[in-house]
N, C-alpha and C positions, 0 to 999 in steps of 0.2 A: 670191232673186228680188226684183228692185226692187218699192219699195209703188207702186201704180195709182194714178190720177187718180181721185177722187170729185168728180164733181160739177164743179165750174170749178178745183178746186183741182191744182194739180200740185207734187205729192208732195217734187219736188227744189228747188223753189222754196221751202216751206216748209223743208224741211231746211237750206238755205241760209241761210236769215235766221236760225233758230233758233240756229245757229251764232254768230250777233253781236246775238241779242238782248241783253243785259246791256250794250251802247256804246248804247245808243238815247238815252239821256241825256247823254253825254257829248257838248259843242260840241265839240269836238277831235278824236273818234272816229270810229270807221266811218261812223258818223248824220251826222260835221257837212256835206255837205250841203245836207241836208236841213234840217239848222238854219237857214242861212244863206237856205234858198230859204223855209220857214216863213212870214214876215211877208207875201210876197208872196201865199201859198197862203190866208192867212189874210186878208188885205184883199180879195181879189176876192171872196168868198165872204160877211163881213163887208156889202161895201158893193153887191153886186147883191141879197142878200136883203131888206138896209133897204129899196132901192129896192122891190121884189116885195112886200112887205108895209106900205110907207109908215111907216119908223121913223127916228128920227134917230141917224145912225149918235155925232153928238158924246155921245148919249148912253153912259152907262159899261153899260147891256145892254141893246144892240138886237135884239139874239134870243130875247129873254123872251120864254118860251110857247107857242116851236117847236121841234119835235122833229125833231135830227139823229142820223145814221145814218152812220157812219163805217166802209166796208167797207175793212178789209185796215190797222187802224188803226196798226197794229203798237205802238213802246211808247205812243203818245199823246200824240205832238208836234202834233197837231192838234186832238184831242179835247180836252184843256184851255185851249187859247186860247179858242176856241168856246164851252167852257162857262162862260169866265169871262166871256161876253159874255151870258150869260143862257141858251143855247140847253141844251133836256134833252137830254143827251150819249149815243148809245148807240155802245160802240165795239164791232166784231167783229172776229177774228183767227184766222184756223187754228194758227197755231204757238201752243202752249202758254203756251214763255217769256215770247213776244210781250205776251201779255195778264197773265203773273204781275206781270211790268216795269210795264207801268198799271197792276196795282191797285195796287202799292204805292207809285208817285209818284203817282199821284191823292189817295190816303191824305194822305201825306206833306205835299199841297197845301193838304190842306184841302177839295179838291173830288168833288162825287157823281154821278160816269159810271158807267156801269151795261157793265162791259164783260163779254164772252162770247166763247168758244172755241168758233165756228160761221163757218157761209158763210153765205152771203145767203139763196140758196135756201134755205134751211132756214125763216129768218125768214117769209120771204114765205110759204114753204107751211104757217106757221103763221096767215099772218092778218096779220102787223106788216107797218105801213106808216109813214112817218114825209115830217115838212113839208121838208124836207133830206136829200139821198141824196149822200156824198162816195167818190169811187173814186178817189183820187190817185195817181199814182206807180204803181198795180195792175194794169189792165190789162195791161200789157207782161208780168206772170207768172203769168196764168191760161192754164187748158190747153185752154180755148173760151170766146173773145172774145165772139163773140156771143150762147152762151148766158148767161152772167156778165155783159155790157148788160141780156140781156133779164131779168138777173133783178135789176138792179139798179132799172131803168126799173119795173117793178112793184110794188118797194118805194116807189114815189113816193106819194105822195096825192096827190088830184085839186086840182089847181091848185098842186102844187110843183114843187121843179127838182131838178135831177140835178147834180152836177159832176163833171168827171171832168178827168186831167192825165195824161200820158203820154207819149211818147217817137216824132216820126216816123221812117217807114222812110226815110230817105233814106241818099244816101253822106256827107254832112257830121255826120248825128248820129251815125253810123259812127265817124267818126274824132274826133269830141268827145265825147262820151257814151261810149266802149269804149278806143278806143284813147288817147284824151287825159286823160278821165277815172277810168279804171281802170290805164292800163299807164302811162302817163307821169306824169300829177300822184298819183297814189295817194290821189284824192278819194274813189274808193270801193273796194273789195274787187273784185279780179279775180272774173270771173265774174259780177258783181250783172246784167247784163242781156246779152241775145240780139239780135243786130241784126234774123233771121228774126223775133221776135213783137212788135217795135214796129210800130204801128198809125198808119197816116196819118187825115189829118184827115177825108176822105174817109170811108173804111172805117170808121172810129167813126159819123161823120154818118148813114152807110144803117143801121146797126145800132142804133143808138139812134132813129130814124124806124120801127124795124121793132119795135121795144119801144113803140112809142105815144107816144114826147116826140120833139119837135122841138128841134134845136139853134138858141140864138138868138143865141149870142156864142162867137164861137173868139179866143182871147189870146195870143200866143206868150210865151215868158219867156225873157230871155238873161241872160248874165253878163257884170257889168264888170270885168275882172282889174284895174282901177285901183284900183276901190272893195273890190273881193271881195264884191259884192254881187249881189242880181238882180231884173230889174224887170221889168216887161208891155211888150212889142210886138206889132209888127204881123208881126214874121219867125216864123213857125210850121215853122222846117225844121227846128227841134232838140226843144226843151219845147216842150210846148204846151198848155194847157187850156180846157175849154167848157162852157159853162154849156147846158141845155139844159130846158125847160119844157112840159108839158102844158097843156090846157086847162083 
């Protein structure tokens, strides 16, 4: 019998990554990516916080003293940028490997994330809330979108932000993001995403309004095959992320 969805987690999604946890490290591997997209996920994040908190970002940690929350952190290409910029790192991950792969490049680093093999929900129905809530890349493989918002948006503390990044439903991220990205360039592993649970901009927007934050910036992100790089726009039909804030 297949294992069941707990909670927002789906059971083949974890199975799947778990599967290429140990390349999460690797620029060249399964993960590079994500490598490649990293610097980008890591400056909007980075430089709307300064702003929300009045820090200067030239400084070497402008996140000293605020606590982020890094749901579905997997090995923790995001969680140590972040904490080398000051912020208290908390990363979570359902898949085991996920989070063994963090603790020991964290280790390795030199740096003190406090990572854990959990879901959100759990955190929050314990009472944790944190100044920074990051859903990147995750939404497109939970097994209820809006519950997994609403429990991400409750991990927020009153007067922080939410960000989240993910995948629109359209037909061009179809055939970039699946067929271009998995079947022809072999950027990532056949299978890594579903065209049915990518989430337009829209559908994130009411579901995050229905968790109590308001969205206040959507960012598209695209790629330059000149440079092999990626950078922020205003075309939101493929990547796309948003920052989203309470009062």
């Amino acid at each position: 019998m297949p294992a069941q969805a707990s909670g927002t987690v789906d059971p083949a999604e974890v199975a799947r990554f778990e599967r290429i946890a140990r390349t999460w490290w690797d620029p060249d591997g399964a993960m590079k990516t994500l490598h490649r997209f990293n610097p980008v996920r890591v400056a909007f994040v980075r430089d709307r916080a300064a702003a929300r908190w009045d820090r200067d970002v030239r400084g070497g940690r402008p996140l000293a003293g605020l606590t982020v929350l890094d749901v579905g952190c997997g090995g923790g290409l995001l969680c140590e940028p972040l904490a080398r910029l000051g912020a208290t790192v908390t990363g979570i991950d359902p898949a085991p490997t996920n989070i063994e792969v963090a603790r020991l490049h964290a280790a390795r680093s030199g740096l003190d994330i406090d990572y854990r093999q959990t879901q959100v929900e759990d955190l929050v129905a314990d009472g944790r809330s944190f100044d920074i809530v990051l859903a990147m890349e995750v939404v497109e493989h939970v097994a209820d979108v809006d519950l997994f918002v609403s429990a991400c948006c409750k991990a927020v503390k009153p007067g922080g932000q939410l960000y989240m990044a993910t995948l629109n439903r359209t037909l061009r991220a179809f055939a970039l993001a699946i067929v271009g990205a998995e079947y022809v360039l072999g950027w990532l592993p056949k299978g890594t995403h579903q065209w049915e649970k990518f989430v337009t901009p829209r559908e994130l927007a009411e579901a995050i309004d229905a968790g109590g934050l308001s969205v206040v910036e959507e960012q598209g992100v695209v790629f330059n095959p000149l440079t092999s790089t990626w950078r922020m726009s205003s075309d939101l039909a493929v990547n796309y992320m948003v920052l989203a804030e309470g009062d």
